[in-house]
C-alpha positions as CSV (number, residue, x, y, z in Angstrom):
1,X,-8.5,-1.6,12.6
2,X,-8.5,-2.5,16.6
3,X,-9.3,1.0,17.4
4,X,-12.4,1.4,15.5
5,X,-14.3,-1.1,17.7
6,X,-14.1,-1.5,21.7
7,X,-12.8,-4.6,22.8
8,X,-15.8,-5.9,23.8
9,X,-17.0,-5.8,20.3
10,X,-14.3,-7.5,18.7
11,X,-15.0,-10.4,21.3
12,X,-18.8,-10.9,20.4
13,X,-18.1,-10.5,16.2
14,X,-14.9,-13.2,17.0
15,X,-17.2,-15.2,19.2
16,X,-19.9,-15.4,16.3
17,X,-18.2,-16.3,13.3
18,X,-16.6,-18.9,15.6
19,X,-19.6,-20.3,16.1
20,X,-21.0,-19.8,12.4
21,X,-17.6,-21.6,11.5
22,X,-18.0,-24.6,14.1
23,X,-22.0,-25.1,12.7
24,X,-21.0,-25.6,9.4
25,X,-21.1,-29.5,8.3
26,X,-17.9,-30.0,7.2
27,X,-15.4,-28.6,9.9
28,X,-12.6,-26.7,8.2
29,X,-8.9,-28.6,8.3
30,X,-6.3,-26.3,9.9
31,X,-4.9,-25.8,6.0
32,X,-8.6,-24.8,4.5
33,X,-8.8,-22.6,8.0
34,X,-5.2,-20.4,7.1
35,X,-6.1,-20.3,3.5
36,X,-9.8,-18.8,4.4
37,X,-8.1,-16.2,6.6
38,X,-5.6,-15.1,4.3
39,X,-8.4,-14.4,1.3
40,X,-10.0,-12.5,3.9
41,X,-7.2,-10.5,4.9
42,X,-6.7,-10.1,1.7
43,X,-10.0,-8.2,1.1
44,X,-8.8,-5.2,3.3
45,X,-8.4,-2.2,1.1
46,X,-4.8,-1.9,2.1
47,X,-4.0,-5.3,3.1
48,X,-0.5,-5.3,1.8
49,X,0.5,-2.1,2.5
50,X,3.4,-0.1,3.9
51,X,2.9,2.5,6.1
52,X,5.6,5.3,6.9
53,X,5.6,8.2,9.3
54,X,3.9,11.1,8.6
55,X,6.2,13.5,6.4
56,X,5.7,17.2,5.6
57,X,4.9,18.1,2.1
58,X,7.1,20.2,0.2
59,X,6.0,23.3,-2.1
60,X,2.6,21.1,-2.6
61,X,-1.2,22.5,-3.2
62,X,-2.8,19.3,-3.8
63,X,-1.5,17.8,-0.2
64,X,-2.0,18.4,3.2
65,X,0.8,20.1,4.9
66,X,1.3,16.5,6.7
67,X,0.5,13.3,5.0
68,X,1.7,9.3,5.9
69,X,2.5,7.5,2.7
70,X,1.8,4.3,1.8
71,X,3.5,1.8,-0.2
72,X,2.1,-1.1,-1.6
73,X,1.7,-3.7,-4.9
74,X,-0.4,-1.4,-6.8
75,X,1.8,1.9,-6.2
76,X,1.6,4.9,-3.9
77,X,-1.5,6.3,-1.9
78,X,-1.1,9.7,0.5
79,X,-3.3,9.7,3.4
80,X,-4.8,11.8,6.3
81,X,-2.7,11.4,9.1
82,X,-5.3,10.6,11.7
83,X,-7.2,8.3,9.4
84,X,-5.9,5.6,7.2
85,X,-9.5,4.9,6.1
86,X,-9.2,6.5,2.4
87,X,-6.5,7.7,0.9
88,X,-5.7,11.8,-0.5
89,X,-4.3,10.4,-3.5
90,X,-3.3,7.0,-5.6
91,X,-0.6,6.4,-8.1
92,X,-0.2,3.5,-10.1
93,X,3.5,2.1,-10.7
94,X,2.2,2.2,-14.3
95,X,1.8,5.9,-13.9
96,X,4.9,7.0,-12.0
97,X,8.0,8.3,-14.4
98,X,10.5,8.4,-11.3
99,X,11.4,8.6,-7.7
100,X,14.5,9.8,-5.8
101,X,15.3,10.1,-2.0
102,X,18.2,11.5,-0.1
103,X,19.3,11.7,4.0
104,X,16.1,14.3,4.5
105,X,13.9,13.8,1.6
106,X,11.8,11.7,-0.7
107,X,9.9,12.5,-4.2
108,X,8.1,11.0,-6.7
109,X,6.9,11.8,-10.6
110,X,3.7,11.1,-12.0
111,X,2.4,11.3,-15.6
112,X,4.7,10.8,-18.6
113,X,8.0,12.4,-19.4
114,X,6.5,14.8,-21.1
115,X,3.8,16.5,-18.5
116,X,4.4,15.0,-15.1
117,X,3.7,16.2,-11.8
118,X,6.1,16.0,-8.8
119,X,5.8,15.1,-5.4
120,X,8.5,16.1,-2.6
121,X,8.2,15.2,1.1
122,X,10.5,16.1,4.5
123,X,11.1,12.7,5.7
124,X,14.3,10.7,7.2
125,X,12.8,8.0,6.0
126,X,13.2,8.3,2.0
127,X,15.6,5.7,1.4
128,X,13.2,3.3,3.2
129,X,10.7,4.1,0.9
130,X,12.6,4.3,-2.3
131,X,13.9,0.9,-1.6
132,X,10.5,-0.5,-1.1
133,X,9.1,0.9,-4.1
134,X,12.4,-0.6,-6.1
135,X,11.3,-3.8,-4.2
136,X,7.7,-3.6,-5.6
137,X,9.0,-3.0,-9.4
138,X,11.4,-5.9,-9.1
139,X,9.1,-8.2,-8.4
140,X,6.4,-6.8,-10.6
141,X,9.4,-7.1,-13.5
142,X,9.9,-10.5,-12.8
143,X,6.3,-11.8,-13.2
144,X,6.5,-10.3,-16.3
145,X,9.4,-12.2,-17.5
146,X,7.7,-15.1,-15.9
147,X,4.4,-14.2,-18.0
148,X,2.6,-14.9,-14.3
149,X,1.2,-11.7,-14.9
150,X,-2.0,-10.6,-17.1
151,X,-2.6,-6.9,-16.0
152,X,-1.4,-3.2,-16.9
153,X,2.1,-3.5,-15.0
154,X,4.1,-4.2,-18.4
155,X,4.8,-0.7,-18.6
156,X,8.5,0.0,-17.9
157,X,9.1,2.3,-14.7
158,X,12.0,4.0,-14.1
159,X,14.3,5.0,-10.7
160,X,16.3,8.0,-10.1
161,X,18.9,7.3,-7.1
């Protein structure tokens, strides 16, 4: 986000909402302070998100030639390389049948097991990414048992290592 304003910019929006924030009538404690900057962080469309290189797609028409994938709670987003702003594609963890990486490569299936669409990307970084997803599911599979959760992420997802 720094490098869509010029620093001088970022210095007068700080400067204001610090002064919006010390005119209020009830100053914040430093507790309410971190807890309103973390809903607003939250708020970012990709707050949460994991960001690898850019990786060459493989055998692909609905890609760019180059794309950076991103990994987060929901699932898996491609993006323009230059711009992170919005994202080529989105799949939900509830949508993806597998994934798989190796030393050069990593891939991903969408749809069900009976019409699914596959992505494969050039990247050293697979195993990275594979583990992150796995990382994702775990924890998605224990709110479940933990009945914490009350959204569409009940659907089993598999993993091909």
């Amino acid at each position: 986000m720094f490098s869509s304003k010029k620093p001088n910019d970022w210095e007068a929006l700080i400067l204001k909402q610090h002064s919006l924030l010390c005119l209020q009538q009830k100053p914040l404690s430093a507790e309410e302070a971190k807890l309103e900057y973390i809903e607003f962080v939250r708020s970012f469309e990709h707050y949460g998100t994991t960001f690898f290189p850019p990786c060459k797609t493989v055998n692909n028409r609905i890609l760019p030639s180059k794309v950076t994938i991103g990994v987060n709670y929901e699932g898996i987003k491609t993006f323009k390389i230059k711009t992170k702003d919005a994202y080529i594609t989105k799949h939900l963890f509830t949508d993806i049948y597998s994934w798989s990486s190796s030393a050069s490569t990593f891939a991903f299936e969408y749809g069900t097991q009976y019409e699914s669409t596959k992505f494969t990307f050039e990247t050293k970084h697979g195993a990275i990414i594979a583990s992150t997803i796995q990382t994702y599911i775990d924890m998605l599979v224990q709110l479940l048992k933990n009945g914490d959760s009350d959204d569409e992420e009940s659907e089993t997802v598999s993993s091909e290592k």
